[in-house]
Kinemage of the C-alpha trace (Angstrom):
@kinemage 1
@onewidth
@group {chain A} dominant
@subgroup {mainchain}
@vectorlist {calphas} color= white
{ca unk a 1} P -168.920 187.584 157.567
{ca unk a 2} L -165.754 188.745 156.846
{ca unk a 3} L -163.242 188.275 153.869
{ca unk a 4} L -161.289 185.292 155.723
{ca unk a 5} L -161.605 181.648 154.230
{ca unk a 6} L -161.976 179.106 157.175
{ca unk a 7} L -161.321 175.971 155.917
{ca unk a 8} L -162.950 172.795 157.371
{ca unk a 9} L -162.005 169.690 156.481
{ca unk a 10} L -161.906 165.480 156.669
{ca unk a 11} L -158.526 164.015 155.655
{ca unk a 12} L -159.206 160.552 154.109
{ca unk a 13} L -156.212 158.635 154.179
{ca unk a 14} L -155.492 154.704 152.952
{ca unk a 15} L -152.647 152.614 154.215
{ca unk a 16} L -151.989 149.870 152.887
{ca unk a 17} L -148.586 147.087 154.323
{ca unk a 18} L -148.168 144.748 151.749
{ca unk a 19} L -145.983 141.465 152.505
{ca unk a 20} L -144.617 139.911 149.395
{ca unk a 21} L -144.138 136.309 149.249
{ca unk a 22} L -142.805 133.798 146.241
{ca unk a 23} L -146.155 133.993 144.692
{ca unk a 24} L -148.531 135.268 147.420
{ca unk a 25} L -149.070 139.132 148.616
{ca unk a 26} L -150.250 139.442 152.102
{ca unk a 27} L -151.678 143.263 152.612
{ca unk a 28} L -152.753 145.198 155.157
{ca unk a 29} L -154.542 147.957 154.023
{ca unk a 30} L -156.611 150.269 155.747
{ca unk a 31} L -158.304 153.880 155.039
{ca unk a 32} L -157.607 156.195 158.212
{ca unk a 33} L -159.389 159.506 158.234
{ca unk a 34} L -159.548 162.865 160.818
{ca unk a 35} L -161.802 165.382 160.864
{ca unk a 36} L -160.998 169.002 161.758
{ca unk a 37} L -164.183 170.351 162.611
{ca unk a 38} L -164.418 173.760 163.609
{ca unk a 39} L -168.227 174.078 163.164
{ca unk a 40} L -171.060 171.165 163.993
{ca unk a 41} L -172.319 172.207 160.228
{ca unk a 42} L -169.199 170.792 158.848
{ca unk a 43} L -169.741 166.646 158.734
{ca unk a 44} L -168.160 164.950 155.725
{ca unk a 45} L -168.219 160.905 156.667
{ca unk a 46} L -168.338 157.456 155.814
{ca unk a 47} L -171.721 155.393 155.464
{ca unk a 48} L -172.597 152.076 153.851
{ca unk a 49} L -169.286 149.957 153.139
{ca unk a 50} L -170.151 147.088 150.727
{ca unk a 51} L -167.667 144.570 149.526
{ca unk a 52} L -168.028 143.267 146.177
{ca unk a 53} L -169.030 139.282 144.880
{ca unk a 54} L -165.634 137.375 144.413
{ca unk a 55} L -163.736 139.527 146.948
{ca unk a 56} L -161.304 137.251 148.566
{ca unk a 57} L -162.439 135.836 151.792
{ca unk a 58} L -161.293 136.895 155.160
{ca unk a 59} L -159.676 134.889 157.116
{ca unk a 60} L -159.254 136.010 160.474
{ca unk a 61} L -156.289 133.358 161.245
{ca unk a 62} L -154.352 135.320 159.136
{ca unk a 63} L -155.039 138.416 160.683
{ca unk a 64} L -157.649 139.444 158.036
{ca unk a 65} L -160.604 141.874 158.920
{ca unk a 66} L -163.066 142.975 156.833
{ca unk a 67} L -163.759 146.770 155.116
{ca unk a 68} L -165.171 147.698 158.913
{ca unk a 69} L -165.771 152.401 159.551
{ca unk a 70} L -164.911 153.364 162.208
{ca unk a 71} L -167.491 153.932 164.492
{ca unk a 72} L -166.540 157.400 166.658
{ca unk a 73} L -166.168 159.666 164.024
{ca unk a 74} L -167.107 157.628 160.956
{ca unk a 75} L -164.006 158.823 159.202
{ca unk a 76} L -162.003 155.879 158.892
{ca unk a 77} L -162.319 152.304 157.319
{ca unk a 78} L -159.781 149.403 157.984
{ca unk a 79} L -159.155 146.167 156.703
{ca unk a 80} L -156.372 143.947 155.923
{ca unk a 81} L -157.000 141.008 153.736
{ca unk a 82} L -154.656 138.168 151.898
{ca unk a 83} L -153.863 137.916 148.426
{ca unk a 84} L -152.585 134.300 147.541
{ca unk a 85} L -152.857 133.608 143.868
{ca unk a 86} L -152.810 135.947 140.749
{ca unk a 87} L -156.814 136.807 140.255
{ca unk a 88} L -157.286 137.085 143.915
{ca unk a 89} L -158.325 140.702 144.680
{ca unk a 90} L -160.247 142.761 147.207
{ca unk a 91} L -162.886 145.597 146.771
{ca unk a 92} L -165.336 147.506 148.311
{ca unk a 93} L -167.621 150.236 148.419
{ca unk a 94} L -168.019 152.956 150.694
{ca unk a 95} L -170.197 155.927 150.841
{ca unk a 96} L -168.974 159.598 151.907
{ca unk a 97} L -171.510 161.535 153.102
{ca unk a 98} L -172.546 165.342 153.554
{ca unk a 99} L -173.932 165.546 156.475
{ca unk a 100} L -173.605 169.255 157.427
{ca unk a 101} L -174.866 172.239 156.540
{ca unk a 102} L -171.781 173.575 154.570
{ca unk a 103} L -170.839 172.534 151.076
{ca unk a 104} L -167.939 171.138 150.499
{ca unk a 105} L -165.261 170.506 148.031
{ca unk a 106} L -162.202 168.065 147.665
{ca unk a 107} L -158.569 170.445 148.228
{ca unk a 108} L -156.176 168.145 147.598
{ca unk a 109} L -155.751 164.135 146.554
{ca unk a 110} L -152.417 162.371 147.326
{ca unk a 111} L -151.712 158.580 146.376
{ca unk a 112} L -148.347 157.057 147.886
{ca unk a 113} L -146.021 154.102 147.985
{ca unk a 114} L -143.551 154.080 150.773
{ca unk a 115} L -144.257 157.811 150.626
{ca unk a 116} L -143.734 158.746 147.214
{ca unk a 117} L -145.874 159.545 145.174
{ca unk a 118} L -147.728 156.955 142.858
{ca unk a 119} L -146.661 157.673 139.465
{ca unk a 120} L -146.353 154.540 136.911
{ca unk a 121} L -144.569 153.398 139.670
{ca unk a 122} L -147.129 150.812 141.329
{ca unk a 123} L -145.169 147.001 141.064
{ca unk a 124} L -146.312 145.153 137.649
{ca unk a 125} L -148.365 142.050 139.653
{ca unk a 126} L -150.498 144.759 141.756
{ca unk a 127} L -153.780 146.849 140.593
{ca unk a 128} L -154.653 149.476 143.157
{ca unk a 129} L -157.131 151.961 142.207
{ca unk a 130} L -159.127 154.317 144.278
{ca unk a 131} L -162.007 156.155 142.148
{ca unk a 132} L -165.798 156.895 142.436
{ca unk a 133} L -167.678 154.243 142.112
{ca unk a 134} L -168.171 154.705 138.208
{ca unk a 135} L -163.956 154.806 137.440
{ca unk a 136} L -163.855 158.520 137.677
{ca unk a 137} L -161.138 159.828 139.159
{ca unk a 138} L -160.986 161.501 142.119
{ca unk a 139} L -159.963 164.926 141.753
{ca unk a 140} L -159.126 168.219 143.713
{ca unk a 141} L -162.605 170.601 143.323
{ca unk a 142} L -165.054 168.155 143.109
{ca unk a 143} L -167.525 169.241 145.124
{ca unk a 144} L -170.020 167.557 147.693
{ca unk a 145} L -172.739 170.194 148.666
{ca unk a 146} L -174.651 169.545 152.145
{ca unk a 147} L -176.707 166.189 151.801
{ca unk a 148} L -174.917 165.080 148.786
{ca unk a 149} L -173.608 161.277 148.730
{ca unk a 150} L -170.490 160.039 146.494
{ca unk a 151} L -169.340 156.691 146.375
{ca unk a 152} L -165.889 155.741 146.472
{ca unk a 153} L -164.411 152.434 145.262
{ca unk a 154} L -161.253 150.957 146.578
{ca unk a 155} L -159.628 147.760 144.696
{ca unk a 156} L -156.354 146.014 145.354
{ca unk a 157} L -155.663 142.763 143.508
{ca unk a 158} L -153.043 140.199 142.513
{ca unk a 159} L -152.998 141.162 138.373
{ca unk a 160} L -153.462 137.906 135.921
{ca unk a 161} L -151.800 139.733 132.826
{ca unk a 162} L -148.260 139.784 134.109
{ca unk a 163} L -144.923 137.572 132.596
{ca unk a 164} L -143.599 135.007 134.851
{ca unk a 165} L -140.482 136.865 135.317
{ca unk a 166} L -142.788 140.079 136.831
{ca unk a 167} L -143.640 137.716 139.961
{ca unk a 168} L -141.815 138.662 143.383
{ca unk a 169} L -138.773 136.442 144.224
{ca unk a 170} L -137.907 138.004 147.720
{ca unk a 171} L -140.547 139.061 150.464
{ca unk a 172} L -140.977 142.623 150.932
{ca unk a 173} L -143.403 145.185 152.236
{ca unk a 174} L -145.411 147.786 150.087
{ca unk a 175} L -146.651 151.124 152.416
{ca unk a 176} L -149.663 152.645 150.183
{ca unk a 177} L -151.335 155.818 151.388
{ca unk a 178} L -154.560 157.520 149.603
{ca unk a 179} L -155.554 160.687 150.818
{ca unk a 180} L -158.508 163.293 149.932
{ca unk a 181} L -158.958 166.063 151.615
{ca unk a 182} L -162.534 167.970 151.972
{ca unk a 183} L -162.851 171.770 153.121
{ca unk a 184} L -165.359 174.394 152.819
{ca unk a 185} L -166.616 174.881 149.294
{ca unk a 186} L -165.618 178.184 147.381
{ca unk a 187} L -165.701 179.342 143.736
{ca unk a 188} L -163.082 176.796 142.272
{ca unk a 189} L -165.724 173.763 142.603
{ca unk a 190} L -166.963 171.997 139.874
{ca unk a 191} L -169.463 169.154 139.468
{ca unk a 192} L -167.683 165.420 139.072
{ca unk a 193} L -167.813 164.819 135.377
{ca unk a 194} L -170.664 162.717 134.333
{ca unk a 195} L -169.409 160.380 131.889
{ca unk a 196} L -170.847 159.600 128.403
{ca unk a 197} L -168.888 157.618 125.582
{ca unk a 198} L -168.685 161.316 123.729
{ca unk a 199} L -167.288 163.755 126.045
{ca unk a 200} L -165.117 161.531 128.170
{ca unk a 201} L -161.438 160.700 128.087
{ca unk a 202} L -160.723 157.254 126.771
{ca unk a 203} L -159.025 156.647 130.455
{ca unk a 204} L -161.822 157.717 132.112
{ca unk a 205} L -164.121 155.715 130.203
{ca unk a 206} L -161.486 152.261 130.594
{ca unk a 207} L -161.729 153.172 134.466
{ca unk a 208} L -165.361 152.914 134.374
{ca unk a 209} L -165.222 149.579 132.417
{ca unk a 210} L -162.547 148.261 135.104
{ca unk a 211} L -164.515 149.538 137.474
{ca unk a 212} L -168.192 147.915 136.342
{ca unk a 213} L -169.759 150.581 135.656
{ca unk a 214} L -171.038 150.575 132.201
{ca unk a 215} L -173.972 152.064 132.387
{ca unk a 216} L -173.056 155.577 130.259
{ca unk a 217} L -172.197 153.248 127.362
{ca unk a 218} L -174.944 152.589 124.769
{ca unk a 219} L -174.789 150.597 121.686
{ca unk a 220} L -174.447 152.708 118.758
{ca unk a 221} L -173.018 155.655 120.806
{ca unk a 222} L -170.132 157.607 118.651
{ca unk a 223} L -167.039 159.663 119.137
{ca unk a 224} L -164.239 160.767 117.040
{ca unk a 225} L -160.549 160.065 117.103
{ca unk a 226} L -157.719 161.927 115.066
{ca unk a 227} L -155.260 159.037 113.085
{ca unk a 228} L -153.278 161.879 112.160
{ca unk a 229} L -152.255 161.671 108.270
{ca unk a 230} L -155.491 159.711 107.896
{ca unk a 231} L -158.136 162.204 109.262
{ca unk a 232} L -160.426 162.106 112.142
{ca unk a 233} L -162.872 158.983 112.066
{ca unk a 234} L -165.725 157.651 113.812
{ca unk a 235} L -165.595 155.013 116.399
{ca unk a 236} L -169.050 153.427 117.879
{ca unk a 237} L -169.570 151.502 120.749
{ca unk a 238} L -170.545 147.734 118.659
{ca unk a 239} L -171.231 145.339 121.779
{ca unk a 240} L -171.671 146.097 126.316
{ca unk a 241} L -173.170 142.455 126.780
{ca unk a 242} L -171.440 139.324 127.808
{ca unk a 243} L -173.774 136.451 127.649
{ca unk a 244} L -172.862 133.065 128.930
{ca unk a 245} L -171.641 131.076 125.807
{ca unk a 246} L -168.581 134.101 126.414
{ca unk a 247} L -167.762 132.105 129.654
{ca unk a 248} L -167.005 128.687 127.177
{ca unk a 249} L -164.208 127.097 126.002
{ca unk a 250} L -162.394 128.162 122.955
{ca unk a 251} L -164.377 131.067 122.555
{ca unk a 252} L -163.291 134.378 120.961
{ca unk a 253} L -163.916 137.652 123.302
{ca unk a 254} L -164.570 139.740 120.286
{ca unk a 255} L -167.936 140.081 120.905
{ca unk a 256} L -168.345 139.969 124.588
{ca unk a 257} L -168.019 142.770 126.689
{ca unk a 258} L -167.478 146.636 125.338
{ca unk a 259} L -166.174 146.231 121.908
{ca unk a 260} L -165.695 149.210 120.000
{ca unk a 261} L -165.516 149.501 116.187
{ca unk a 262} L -164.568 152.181 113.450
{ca unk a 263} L -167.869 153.142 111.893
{ca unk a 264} L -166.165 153.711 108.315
{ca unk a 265} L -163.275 152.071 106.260
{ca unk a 266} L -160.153 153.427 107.328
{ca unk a 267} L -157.214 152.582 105.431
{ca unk a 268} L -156.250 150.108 102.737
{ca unk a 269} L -154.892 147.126 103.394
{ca unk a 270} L -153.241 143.591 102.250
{ca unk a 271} L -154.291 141.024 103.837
{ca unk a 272} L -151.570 138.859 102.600
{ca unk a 273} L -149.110 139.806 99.262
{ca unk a 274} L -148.950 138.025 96.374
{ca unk a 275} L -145.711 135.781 96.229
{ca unk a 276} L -144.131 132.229 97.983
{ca unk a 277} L -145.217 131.075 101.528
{ca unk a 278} L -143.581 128.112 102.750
{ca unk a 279} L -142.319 126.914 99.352
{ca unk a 280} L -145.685 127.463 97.726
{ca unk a 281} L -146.284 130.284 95.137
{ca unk a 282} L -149.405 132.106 95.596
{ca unk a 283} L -150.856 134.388 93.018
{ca unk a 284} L -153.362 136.317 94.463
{ca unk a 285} L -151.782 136.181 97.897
{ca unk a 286} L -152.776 132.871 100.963
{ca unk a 287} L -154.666 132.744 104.077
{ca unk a 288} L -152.382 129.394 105.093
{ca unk a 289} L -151.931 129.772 109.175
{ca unk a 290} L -154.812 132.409 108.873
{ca unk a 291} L -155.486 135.808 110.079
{ca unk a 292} L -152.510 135.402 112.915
{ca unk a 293} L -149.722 135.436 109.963
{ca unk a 294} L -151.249 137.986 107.874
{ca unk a 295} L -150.096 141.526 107.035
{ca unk a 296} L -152.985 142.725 108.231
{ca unk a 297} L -152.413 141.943 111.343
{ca unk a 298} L -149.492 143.010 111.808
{ca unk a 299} L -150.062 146.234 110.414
{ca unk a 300} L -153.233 146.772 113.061
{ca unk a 301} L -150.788 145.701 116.260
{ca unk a 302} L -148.119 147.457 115.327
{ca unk a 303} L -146.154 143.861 114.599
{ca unk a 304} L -143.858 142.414 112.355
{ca unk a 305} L -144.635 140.828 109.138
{ca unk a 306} L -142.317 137.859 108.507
{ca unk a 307} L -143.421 135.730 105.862
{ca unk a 308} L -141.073 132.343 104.702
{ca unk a 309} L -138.657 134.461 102.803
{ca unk a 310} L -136.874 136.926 105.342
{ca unk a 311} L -135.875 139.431 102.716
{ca unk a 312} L -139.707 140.614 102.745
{ca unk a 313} L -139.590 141.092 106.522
{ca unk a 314} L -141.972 144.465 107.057
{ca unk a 315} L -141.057 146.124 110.736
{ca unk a 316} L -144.669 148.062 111.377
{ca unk a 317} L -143.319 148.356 114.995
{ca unk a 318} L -143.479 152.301 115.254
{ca unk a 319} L -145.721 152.793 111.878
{ca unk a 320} L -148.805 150.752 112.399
{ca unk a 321} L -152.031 151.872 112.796
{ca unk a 322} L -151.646 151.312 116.659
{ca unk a 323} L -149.064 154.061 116.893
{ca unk a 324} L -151.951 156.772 114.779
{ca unk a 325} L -154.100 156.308 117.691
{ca unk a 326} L -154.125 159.004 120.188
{ca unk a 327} L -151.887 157.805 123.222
{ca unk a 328} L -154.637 158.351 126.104
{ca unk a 329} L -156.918 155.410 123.888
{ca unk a 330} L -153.456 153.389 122.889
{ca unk a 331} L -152.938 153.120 126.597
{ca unk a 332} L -156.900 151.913 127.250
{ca unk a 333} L -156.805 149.108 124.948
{ca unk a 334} L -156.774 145.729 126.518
{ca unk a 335} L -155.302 142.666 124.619
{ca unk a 336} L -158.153 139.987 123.375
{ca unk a 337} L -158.548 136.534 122.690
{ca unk a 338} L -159.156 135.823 118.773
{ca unk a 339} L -160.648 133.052 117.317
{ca unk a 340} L -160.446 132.823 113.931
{ca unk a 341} L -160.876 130.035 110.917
{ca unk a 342} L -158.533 128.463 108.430
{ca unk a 343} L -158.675 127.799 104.477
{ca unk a 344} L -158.247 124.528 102.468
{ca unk a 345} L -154.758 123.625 103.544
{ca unk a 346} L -155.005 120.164 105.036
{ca unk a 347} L -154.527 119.859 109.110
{ca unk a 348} L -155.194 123.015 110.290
{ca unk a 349} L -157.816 124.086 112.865
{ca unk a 350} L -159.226 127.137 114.122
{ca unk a 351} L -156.600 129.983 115.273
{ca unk a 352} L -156.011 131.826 118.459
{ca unk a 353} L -154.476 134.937 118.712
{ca unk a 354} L -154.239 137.826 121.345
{ca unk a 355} L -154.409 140.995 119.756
{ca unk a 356} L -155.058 144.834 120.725
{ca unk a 357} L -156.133 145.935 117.091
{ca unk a 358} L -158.786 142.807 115.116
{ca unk a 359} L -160.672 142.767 112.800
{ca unk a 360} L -164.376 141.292 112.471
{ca unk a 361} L -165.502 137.976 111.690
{ca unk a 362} L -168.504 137.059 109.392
{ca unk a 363} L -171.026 135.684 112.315
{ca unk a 364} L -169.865 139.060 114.574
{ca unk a 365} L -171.458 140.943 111.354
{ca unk a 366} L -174.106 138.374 110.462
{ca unk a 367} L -176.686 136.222 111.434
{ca unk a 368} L -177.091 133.294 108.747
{ca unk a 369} L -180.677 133.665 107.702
{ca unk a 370} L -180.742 130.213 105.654
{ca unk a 371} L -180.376 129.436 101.847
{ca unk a 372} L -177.212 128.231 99.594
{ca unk a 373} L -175.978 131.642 98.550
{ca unk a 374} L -174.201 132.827 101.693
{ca unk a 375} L -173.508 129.749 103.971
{ca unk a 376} L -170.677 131.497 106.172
{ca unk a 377} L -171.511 128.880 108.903
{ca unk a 378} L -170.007 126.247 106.842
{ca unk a 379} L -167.154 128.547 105.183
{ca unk a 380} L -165.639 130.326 108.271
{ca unk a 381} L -164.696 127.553 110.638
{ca unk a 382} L -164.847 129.865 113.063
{ca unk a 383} L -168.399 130.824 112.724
{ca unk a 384} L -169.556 129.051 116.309
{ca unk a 385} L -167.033 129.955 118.126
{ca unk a 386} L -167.834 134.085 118.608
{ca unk a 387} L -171.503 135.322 118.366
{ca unk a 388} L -173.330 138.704 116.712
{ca unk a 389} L -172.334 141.980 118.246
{ca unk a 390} L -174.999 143.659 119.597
{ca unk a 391} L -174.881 146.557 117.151
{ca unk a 392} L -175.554 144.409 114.188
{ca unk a 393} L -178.149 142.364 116.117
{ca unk a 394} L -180.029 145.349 116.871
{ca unk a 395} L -180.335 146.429 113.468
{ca unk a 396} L -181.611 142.767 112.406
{ca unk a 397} L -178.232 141.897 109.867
{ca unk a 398} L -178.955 138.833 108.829
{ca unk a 399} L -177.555 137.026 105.236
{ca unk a 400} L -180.606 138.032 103.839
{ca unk a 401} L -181.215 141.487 105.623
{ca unk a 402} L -177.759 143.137 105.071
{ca unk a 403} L -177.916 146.785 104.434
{ca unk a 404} L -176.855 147.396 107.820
{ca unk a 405} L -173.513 146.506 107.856
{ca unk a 406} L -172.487 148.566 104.888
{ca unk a 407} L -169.565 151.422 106.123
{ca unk a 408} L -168.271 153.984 103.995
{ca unk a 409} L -165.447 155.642 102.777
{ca unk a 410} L -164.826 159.192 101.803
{ca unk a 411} L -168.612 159.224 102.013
{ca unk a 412} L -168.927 156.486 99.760
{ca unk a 413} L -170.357 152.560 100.603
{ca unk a 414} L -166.848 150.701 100.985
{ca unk a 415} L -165.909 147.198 100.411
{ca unk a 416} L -163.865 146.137 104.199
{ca unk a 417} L -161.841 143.241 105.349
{ca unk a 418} L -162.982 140.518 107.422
{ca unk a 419} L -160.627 137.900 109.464
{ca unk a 420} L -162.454 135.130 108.706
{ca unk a 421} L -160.548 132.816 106.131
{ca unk a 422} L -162.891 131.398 103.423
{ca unk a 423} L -162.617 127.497 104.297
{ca unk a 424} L -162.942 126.456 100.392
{ca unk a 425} L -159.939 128.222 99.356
{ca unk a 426} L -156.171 128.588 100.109
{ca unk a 427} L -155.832 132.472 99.049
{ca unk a 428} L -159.121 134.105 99.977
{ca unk a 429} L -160.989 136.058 103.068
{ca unk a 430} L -164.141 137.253 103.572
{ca unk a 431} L -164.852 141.454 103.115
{ca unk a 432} L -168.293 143.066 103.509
{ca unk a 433} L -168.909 144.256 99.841
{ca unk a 434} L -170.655 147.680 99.020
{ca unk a 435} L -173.957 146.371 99.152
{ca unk a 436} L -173.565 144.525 102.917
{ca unk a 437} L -173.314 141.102 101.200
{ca unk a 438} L -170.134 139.047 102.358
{ca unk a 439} L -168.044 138.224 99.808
{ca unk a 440} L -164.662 136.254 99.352
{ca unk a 441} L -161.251 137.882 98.437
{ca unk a 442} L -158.377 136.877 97.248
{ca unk a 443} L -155.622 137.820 100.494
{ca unk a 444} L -153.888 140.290 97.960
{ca unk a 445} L -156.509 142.504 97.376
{ca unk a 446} L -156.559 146.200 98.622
{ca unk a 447} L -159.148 146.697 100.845
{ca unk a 448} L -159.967 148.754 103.394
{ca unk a 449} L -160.210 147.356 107.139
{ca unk a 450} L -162.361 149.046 109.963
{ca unk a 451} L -160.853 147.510 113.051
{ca unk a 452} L -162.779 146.668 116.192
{ca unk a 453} L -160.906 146.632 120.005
{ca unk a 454} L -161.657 146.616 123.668
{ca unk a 455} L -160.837 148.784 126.370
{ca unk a 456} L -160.398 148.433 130.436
């Protein structure tokens, strides 16, 4: 053979025309692929397209078609579907095969919209990903030796997270193109990264959550991240299921889904200062309006803490502990619904928030096991309204079996802030104390806080 690289290759291309209404996108999207063969060992194709449950439904009056390869050369998939209402969306499966002889290896990816090149540039109501199947993405070098199968993934939908004001006003039309292109495998391949919570990048790893594919995450699982003047820290994965009481009404998605924790006590922390809130003096600090007024809070999201008196305004906007996380995680957490309980002050009910950055709640550490001495399902209001994450069920925590949920600081068993208002009181919330045990706390204290968050 001699020293001359023949390259053979499939071009895998996706257009997609997107018609833009008031509040309704219209898209016609398709994936359009050629083959240059130059040898009959050379067959990179398409098998197997599968559309996923809750895809919109086609509706062939309107021109839709379903996720349909092309049958000649098995390089190409079309469809064109409708997008009506925010949550709509569309996605499907689809297999490419090595069918030759030769390895292969991906040369070059291009993604496009109205042909330039997608780069934070995609409009704010529209998600359009193309990955493998488990949210990696899809990279030049990957390879795909003879008989090996990959799975691509291909997802447009109308976003549900978007302002009012981010919905189109005027009809237009979106041109999206996707491209990989396969050729003949040489020294510069590499594997597709297999992902585990540990060695992955915290985009790759949201992909994969966005994506469904969870099955590399296992409760318990570590990794570190660097909060710059504050050291590097642990981080475990705390919850992956989503049982059905998540699905009800008023319930806090702290505990559903893949909720990751700190595995020590980071930093110290107020949860509220000593001083006058709404005309009231408060010694030892208040949990009145609960955790979505505190200091805490607004310390973890990178907020602003504005009690009553405006002099004591504190601007954490670019010195919170959001802005010490490393920017690829920043970017990969997803905002979360909080329910929390209130104190002793007369008319209030449970809290909602929607934070990045929380902290736990007393039934997300424990189960109540029973007895008079630690009744947290009658002192956090909240208690019924999130459930046990599945690291602390695993290890049994109960009121009475509490060693497990002890964290550490500097190596030492830590005292660490809960959100959970004490219902009894006007100034305290719940911590986890050295030992495990819950324990109230005057809001003034200094304790340390080991937030929790999601990603996707």
């Amino acid at each position: 053979m001699n020293n001359k690289k023949t390259i053979y290759g499939i071009i895998f291309i996706l257009i997609c025309l997107v018609a833009i209404g008031y509040a309704a996108i219209v898209s016609n999207i398709s994936i359009v692929g050629t083959a240059k063969i130059k040898t009959n060992n050379f067959d990179v194709h398409f098998e197997n397209v599968s559309v996923t449950s809750g895809s919109v439904e086609i509706n062939t009056t309107n021109g839709d078609s379903a996720a349909t390869i092309e049958p000649t050369n098995r390089t190409r998939v079309d469809y064109s579907v409708t997008l009506a209402n925010p949550g709509d969306f569309y996605e499907f499966t689809v297999k490419v095969v090595n069918g030759g002889g030769m390895d292969a290896m991906i040369n070059t990816v291009t993604s496009k919209m109205n042909n330039v090149v997608i780069n934070n540039n995609l409009p704010n109501y529209l998600e359009y990903n193309v990955t493998y199947e488990d949210g990696v993405a899809i990279e030049p070098n990957h390879e795909l030796n003879a008989t090996q199968v990959e799975t691509y993934k291909v997802r447009v939908a109308y976003r549900t997270d978007i302002d009012p004001s981010d919905l189109p006003t005027t009809p237009s039309t979106l041109n999206f193109s996707f491209s990989v292109n396969y050729i003949q495998k040489d020294s510069n391949a590499i594997a597709k990264p297999v992902l585990t919570f540990e060695n992955s990048t915290w985009s790759e790893i949201a992909n994969a959550i966005r994506s469904g594919y969870t099955d590399f995450l296992n409760v318990g699982d570590t990794k570190e991240v660097n909060l710059e003047l504050f050291g590097t820290h642990t981080v475990r994965i705390a919850n992956t299921s989503t049982p059905a009481e998540c699905s009800t009404t008023g319930f806090s998605q702290t505990a559903c889904g893949v909720v990751i924790e700190f595995a020590d006590a980071v930093v110290y922390q107020k949860m509220n200062p000593k001083g006058e809130y709404k005309g009231t003096q408060y010694n030892t600090g208040w949990n009145v309006d609960g955790w979505p007024v505190t200091q805490a809070r607004a310390y973890l999201n990178n907020g602003i803490y504005l009690p009553d008196d405006a002099t004591r305004r504190v601007d954490y906007t670019n010195s919170g502990f959001l802005s010490l996380l490393p920017e690829d995680l920043r970017n990969s957490i997803i905002d979360t619904k909080v329910i929390s309980g209130y104190g002793s002050t007369s008319g209030e009910t449970n809290f909602e928030s929607i934070d990045k950055i929380y902290l736990l709640s007393t039934h997300e550490v424990w189960e109540y096991a029973g007895g008079y001495n630690y009744e947290i399902n009658l002192f956090d209001t909240a208690y019924y309204n999130t459930r046990q994450l599945d690291y602390y069920k695993n290890l049994g925590v109960t009121t009475s079996n509490y060693s497990g949920a002890i964290k550490k600081r500097n190596n030492k068993s830590s005292d660490w802030w809960l959100r959970s208002a004490v219902s009894g009181t006007n100034s305290g919330f719940y911590a986890v104390n050295y030992f495990g045990i819950e324990n109230g706390n005057a809001a003034s204290n200094d304790l340390p806080v080991s937030p929790a968050f999601k990603i996707g």
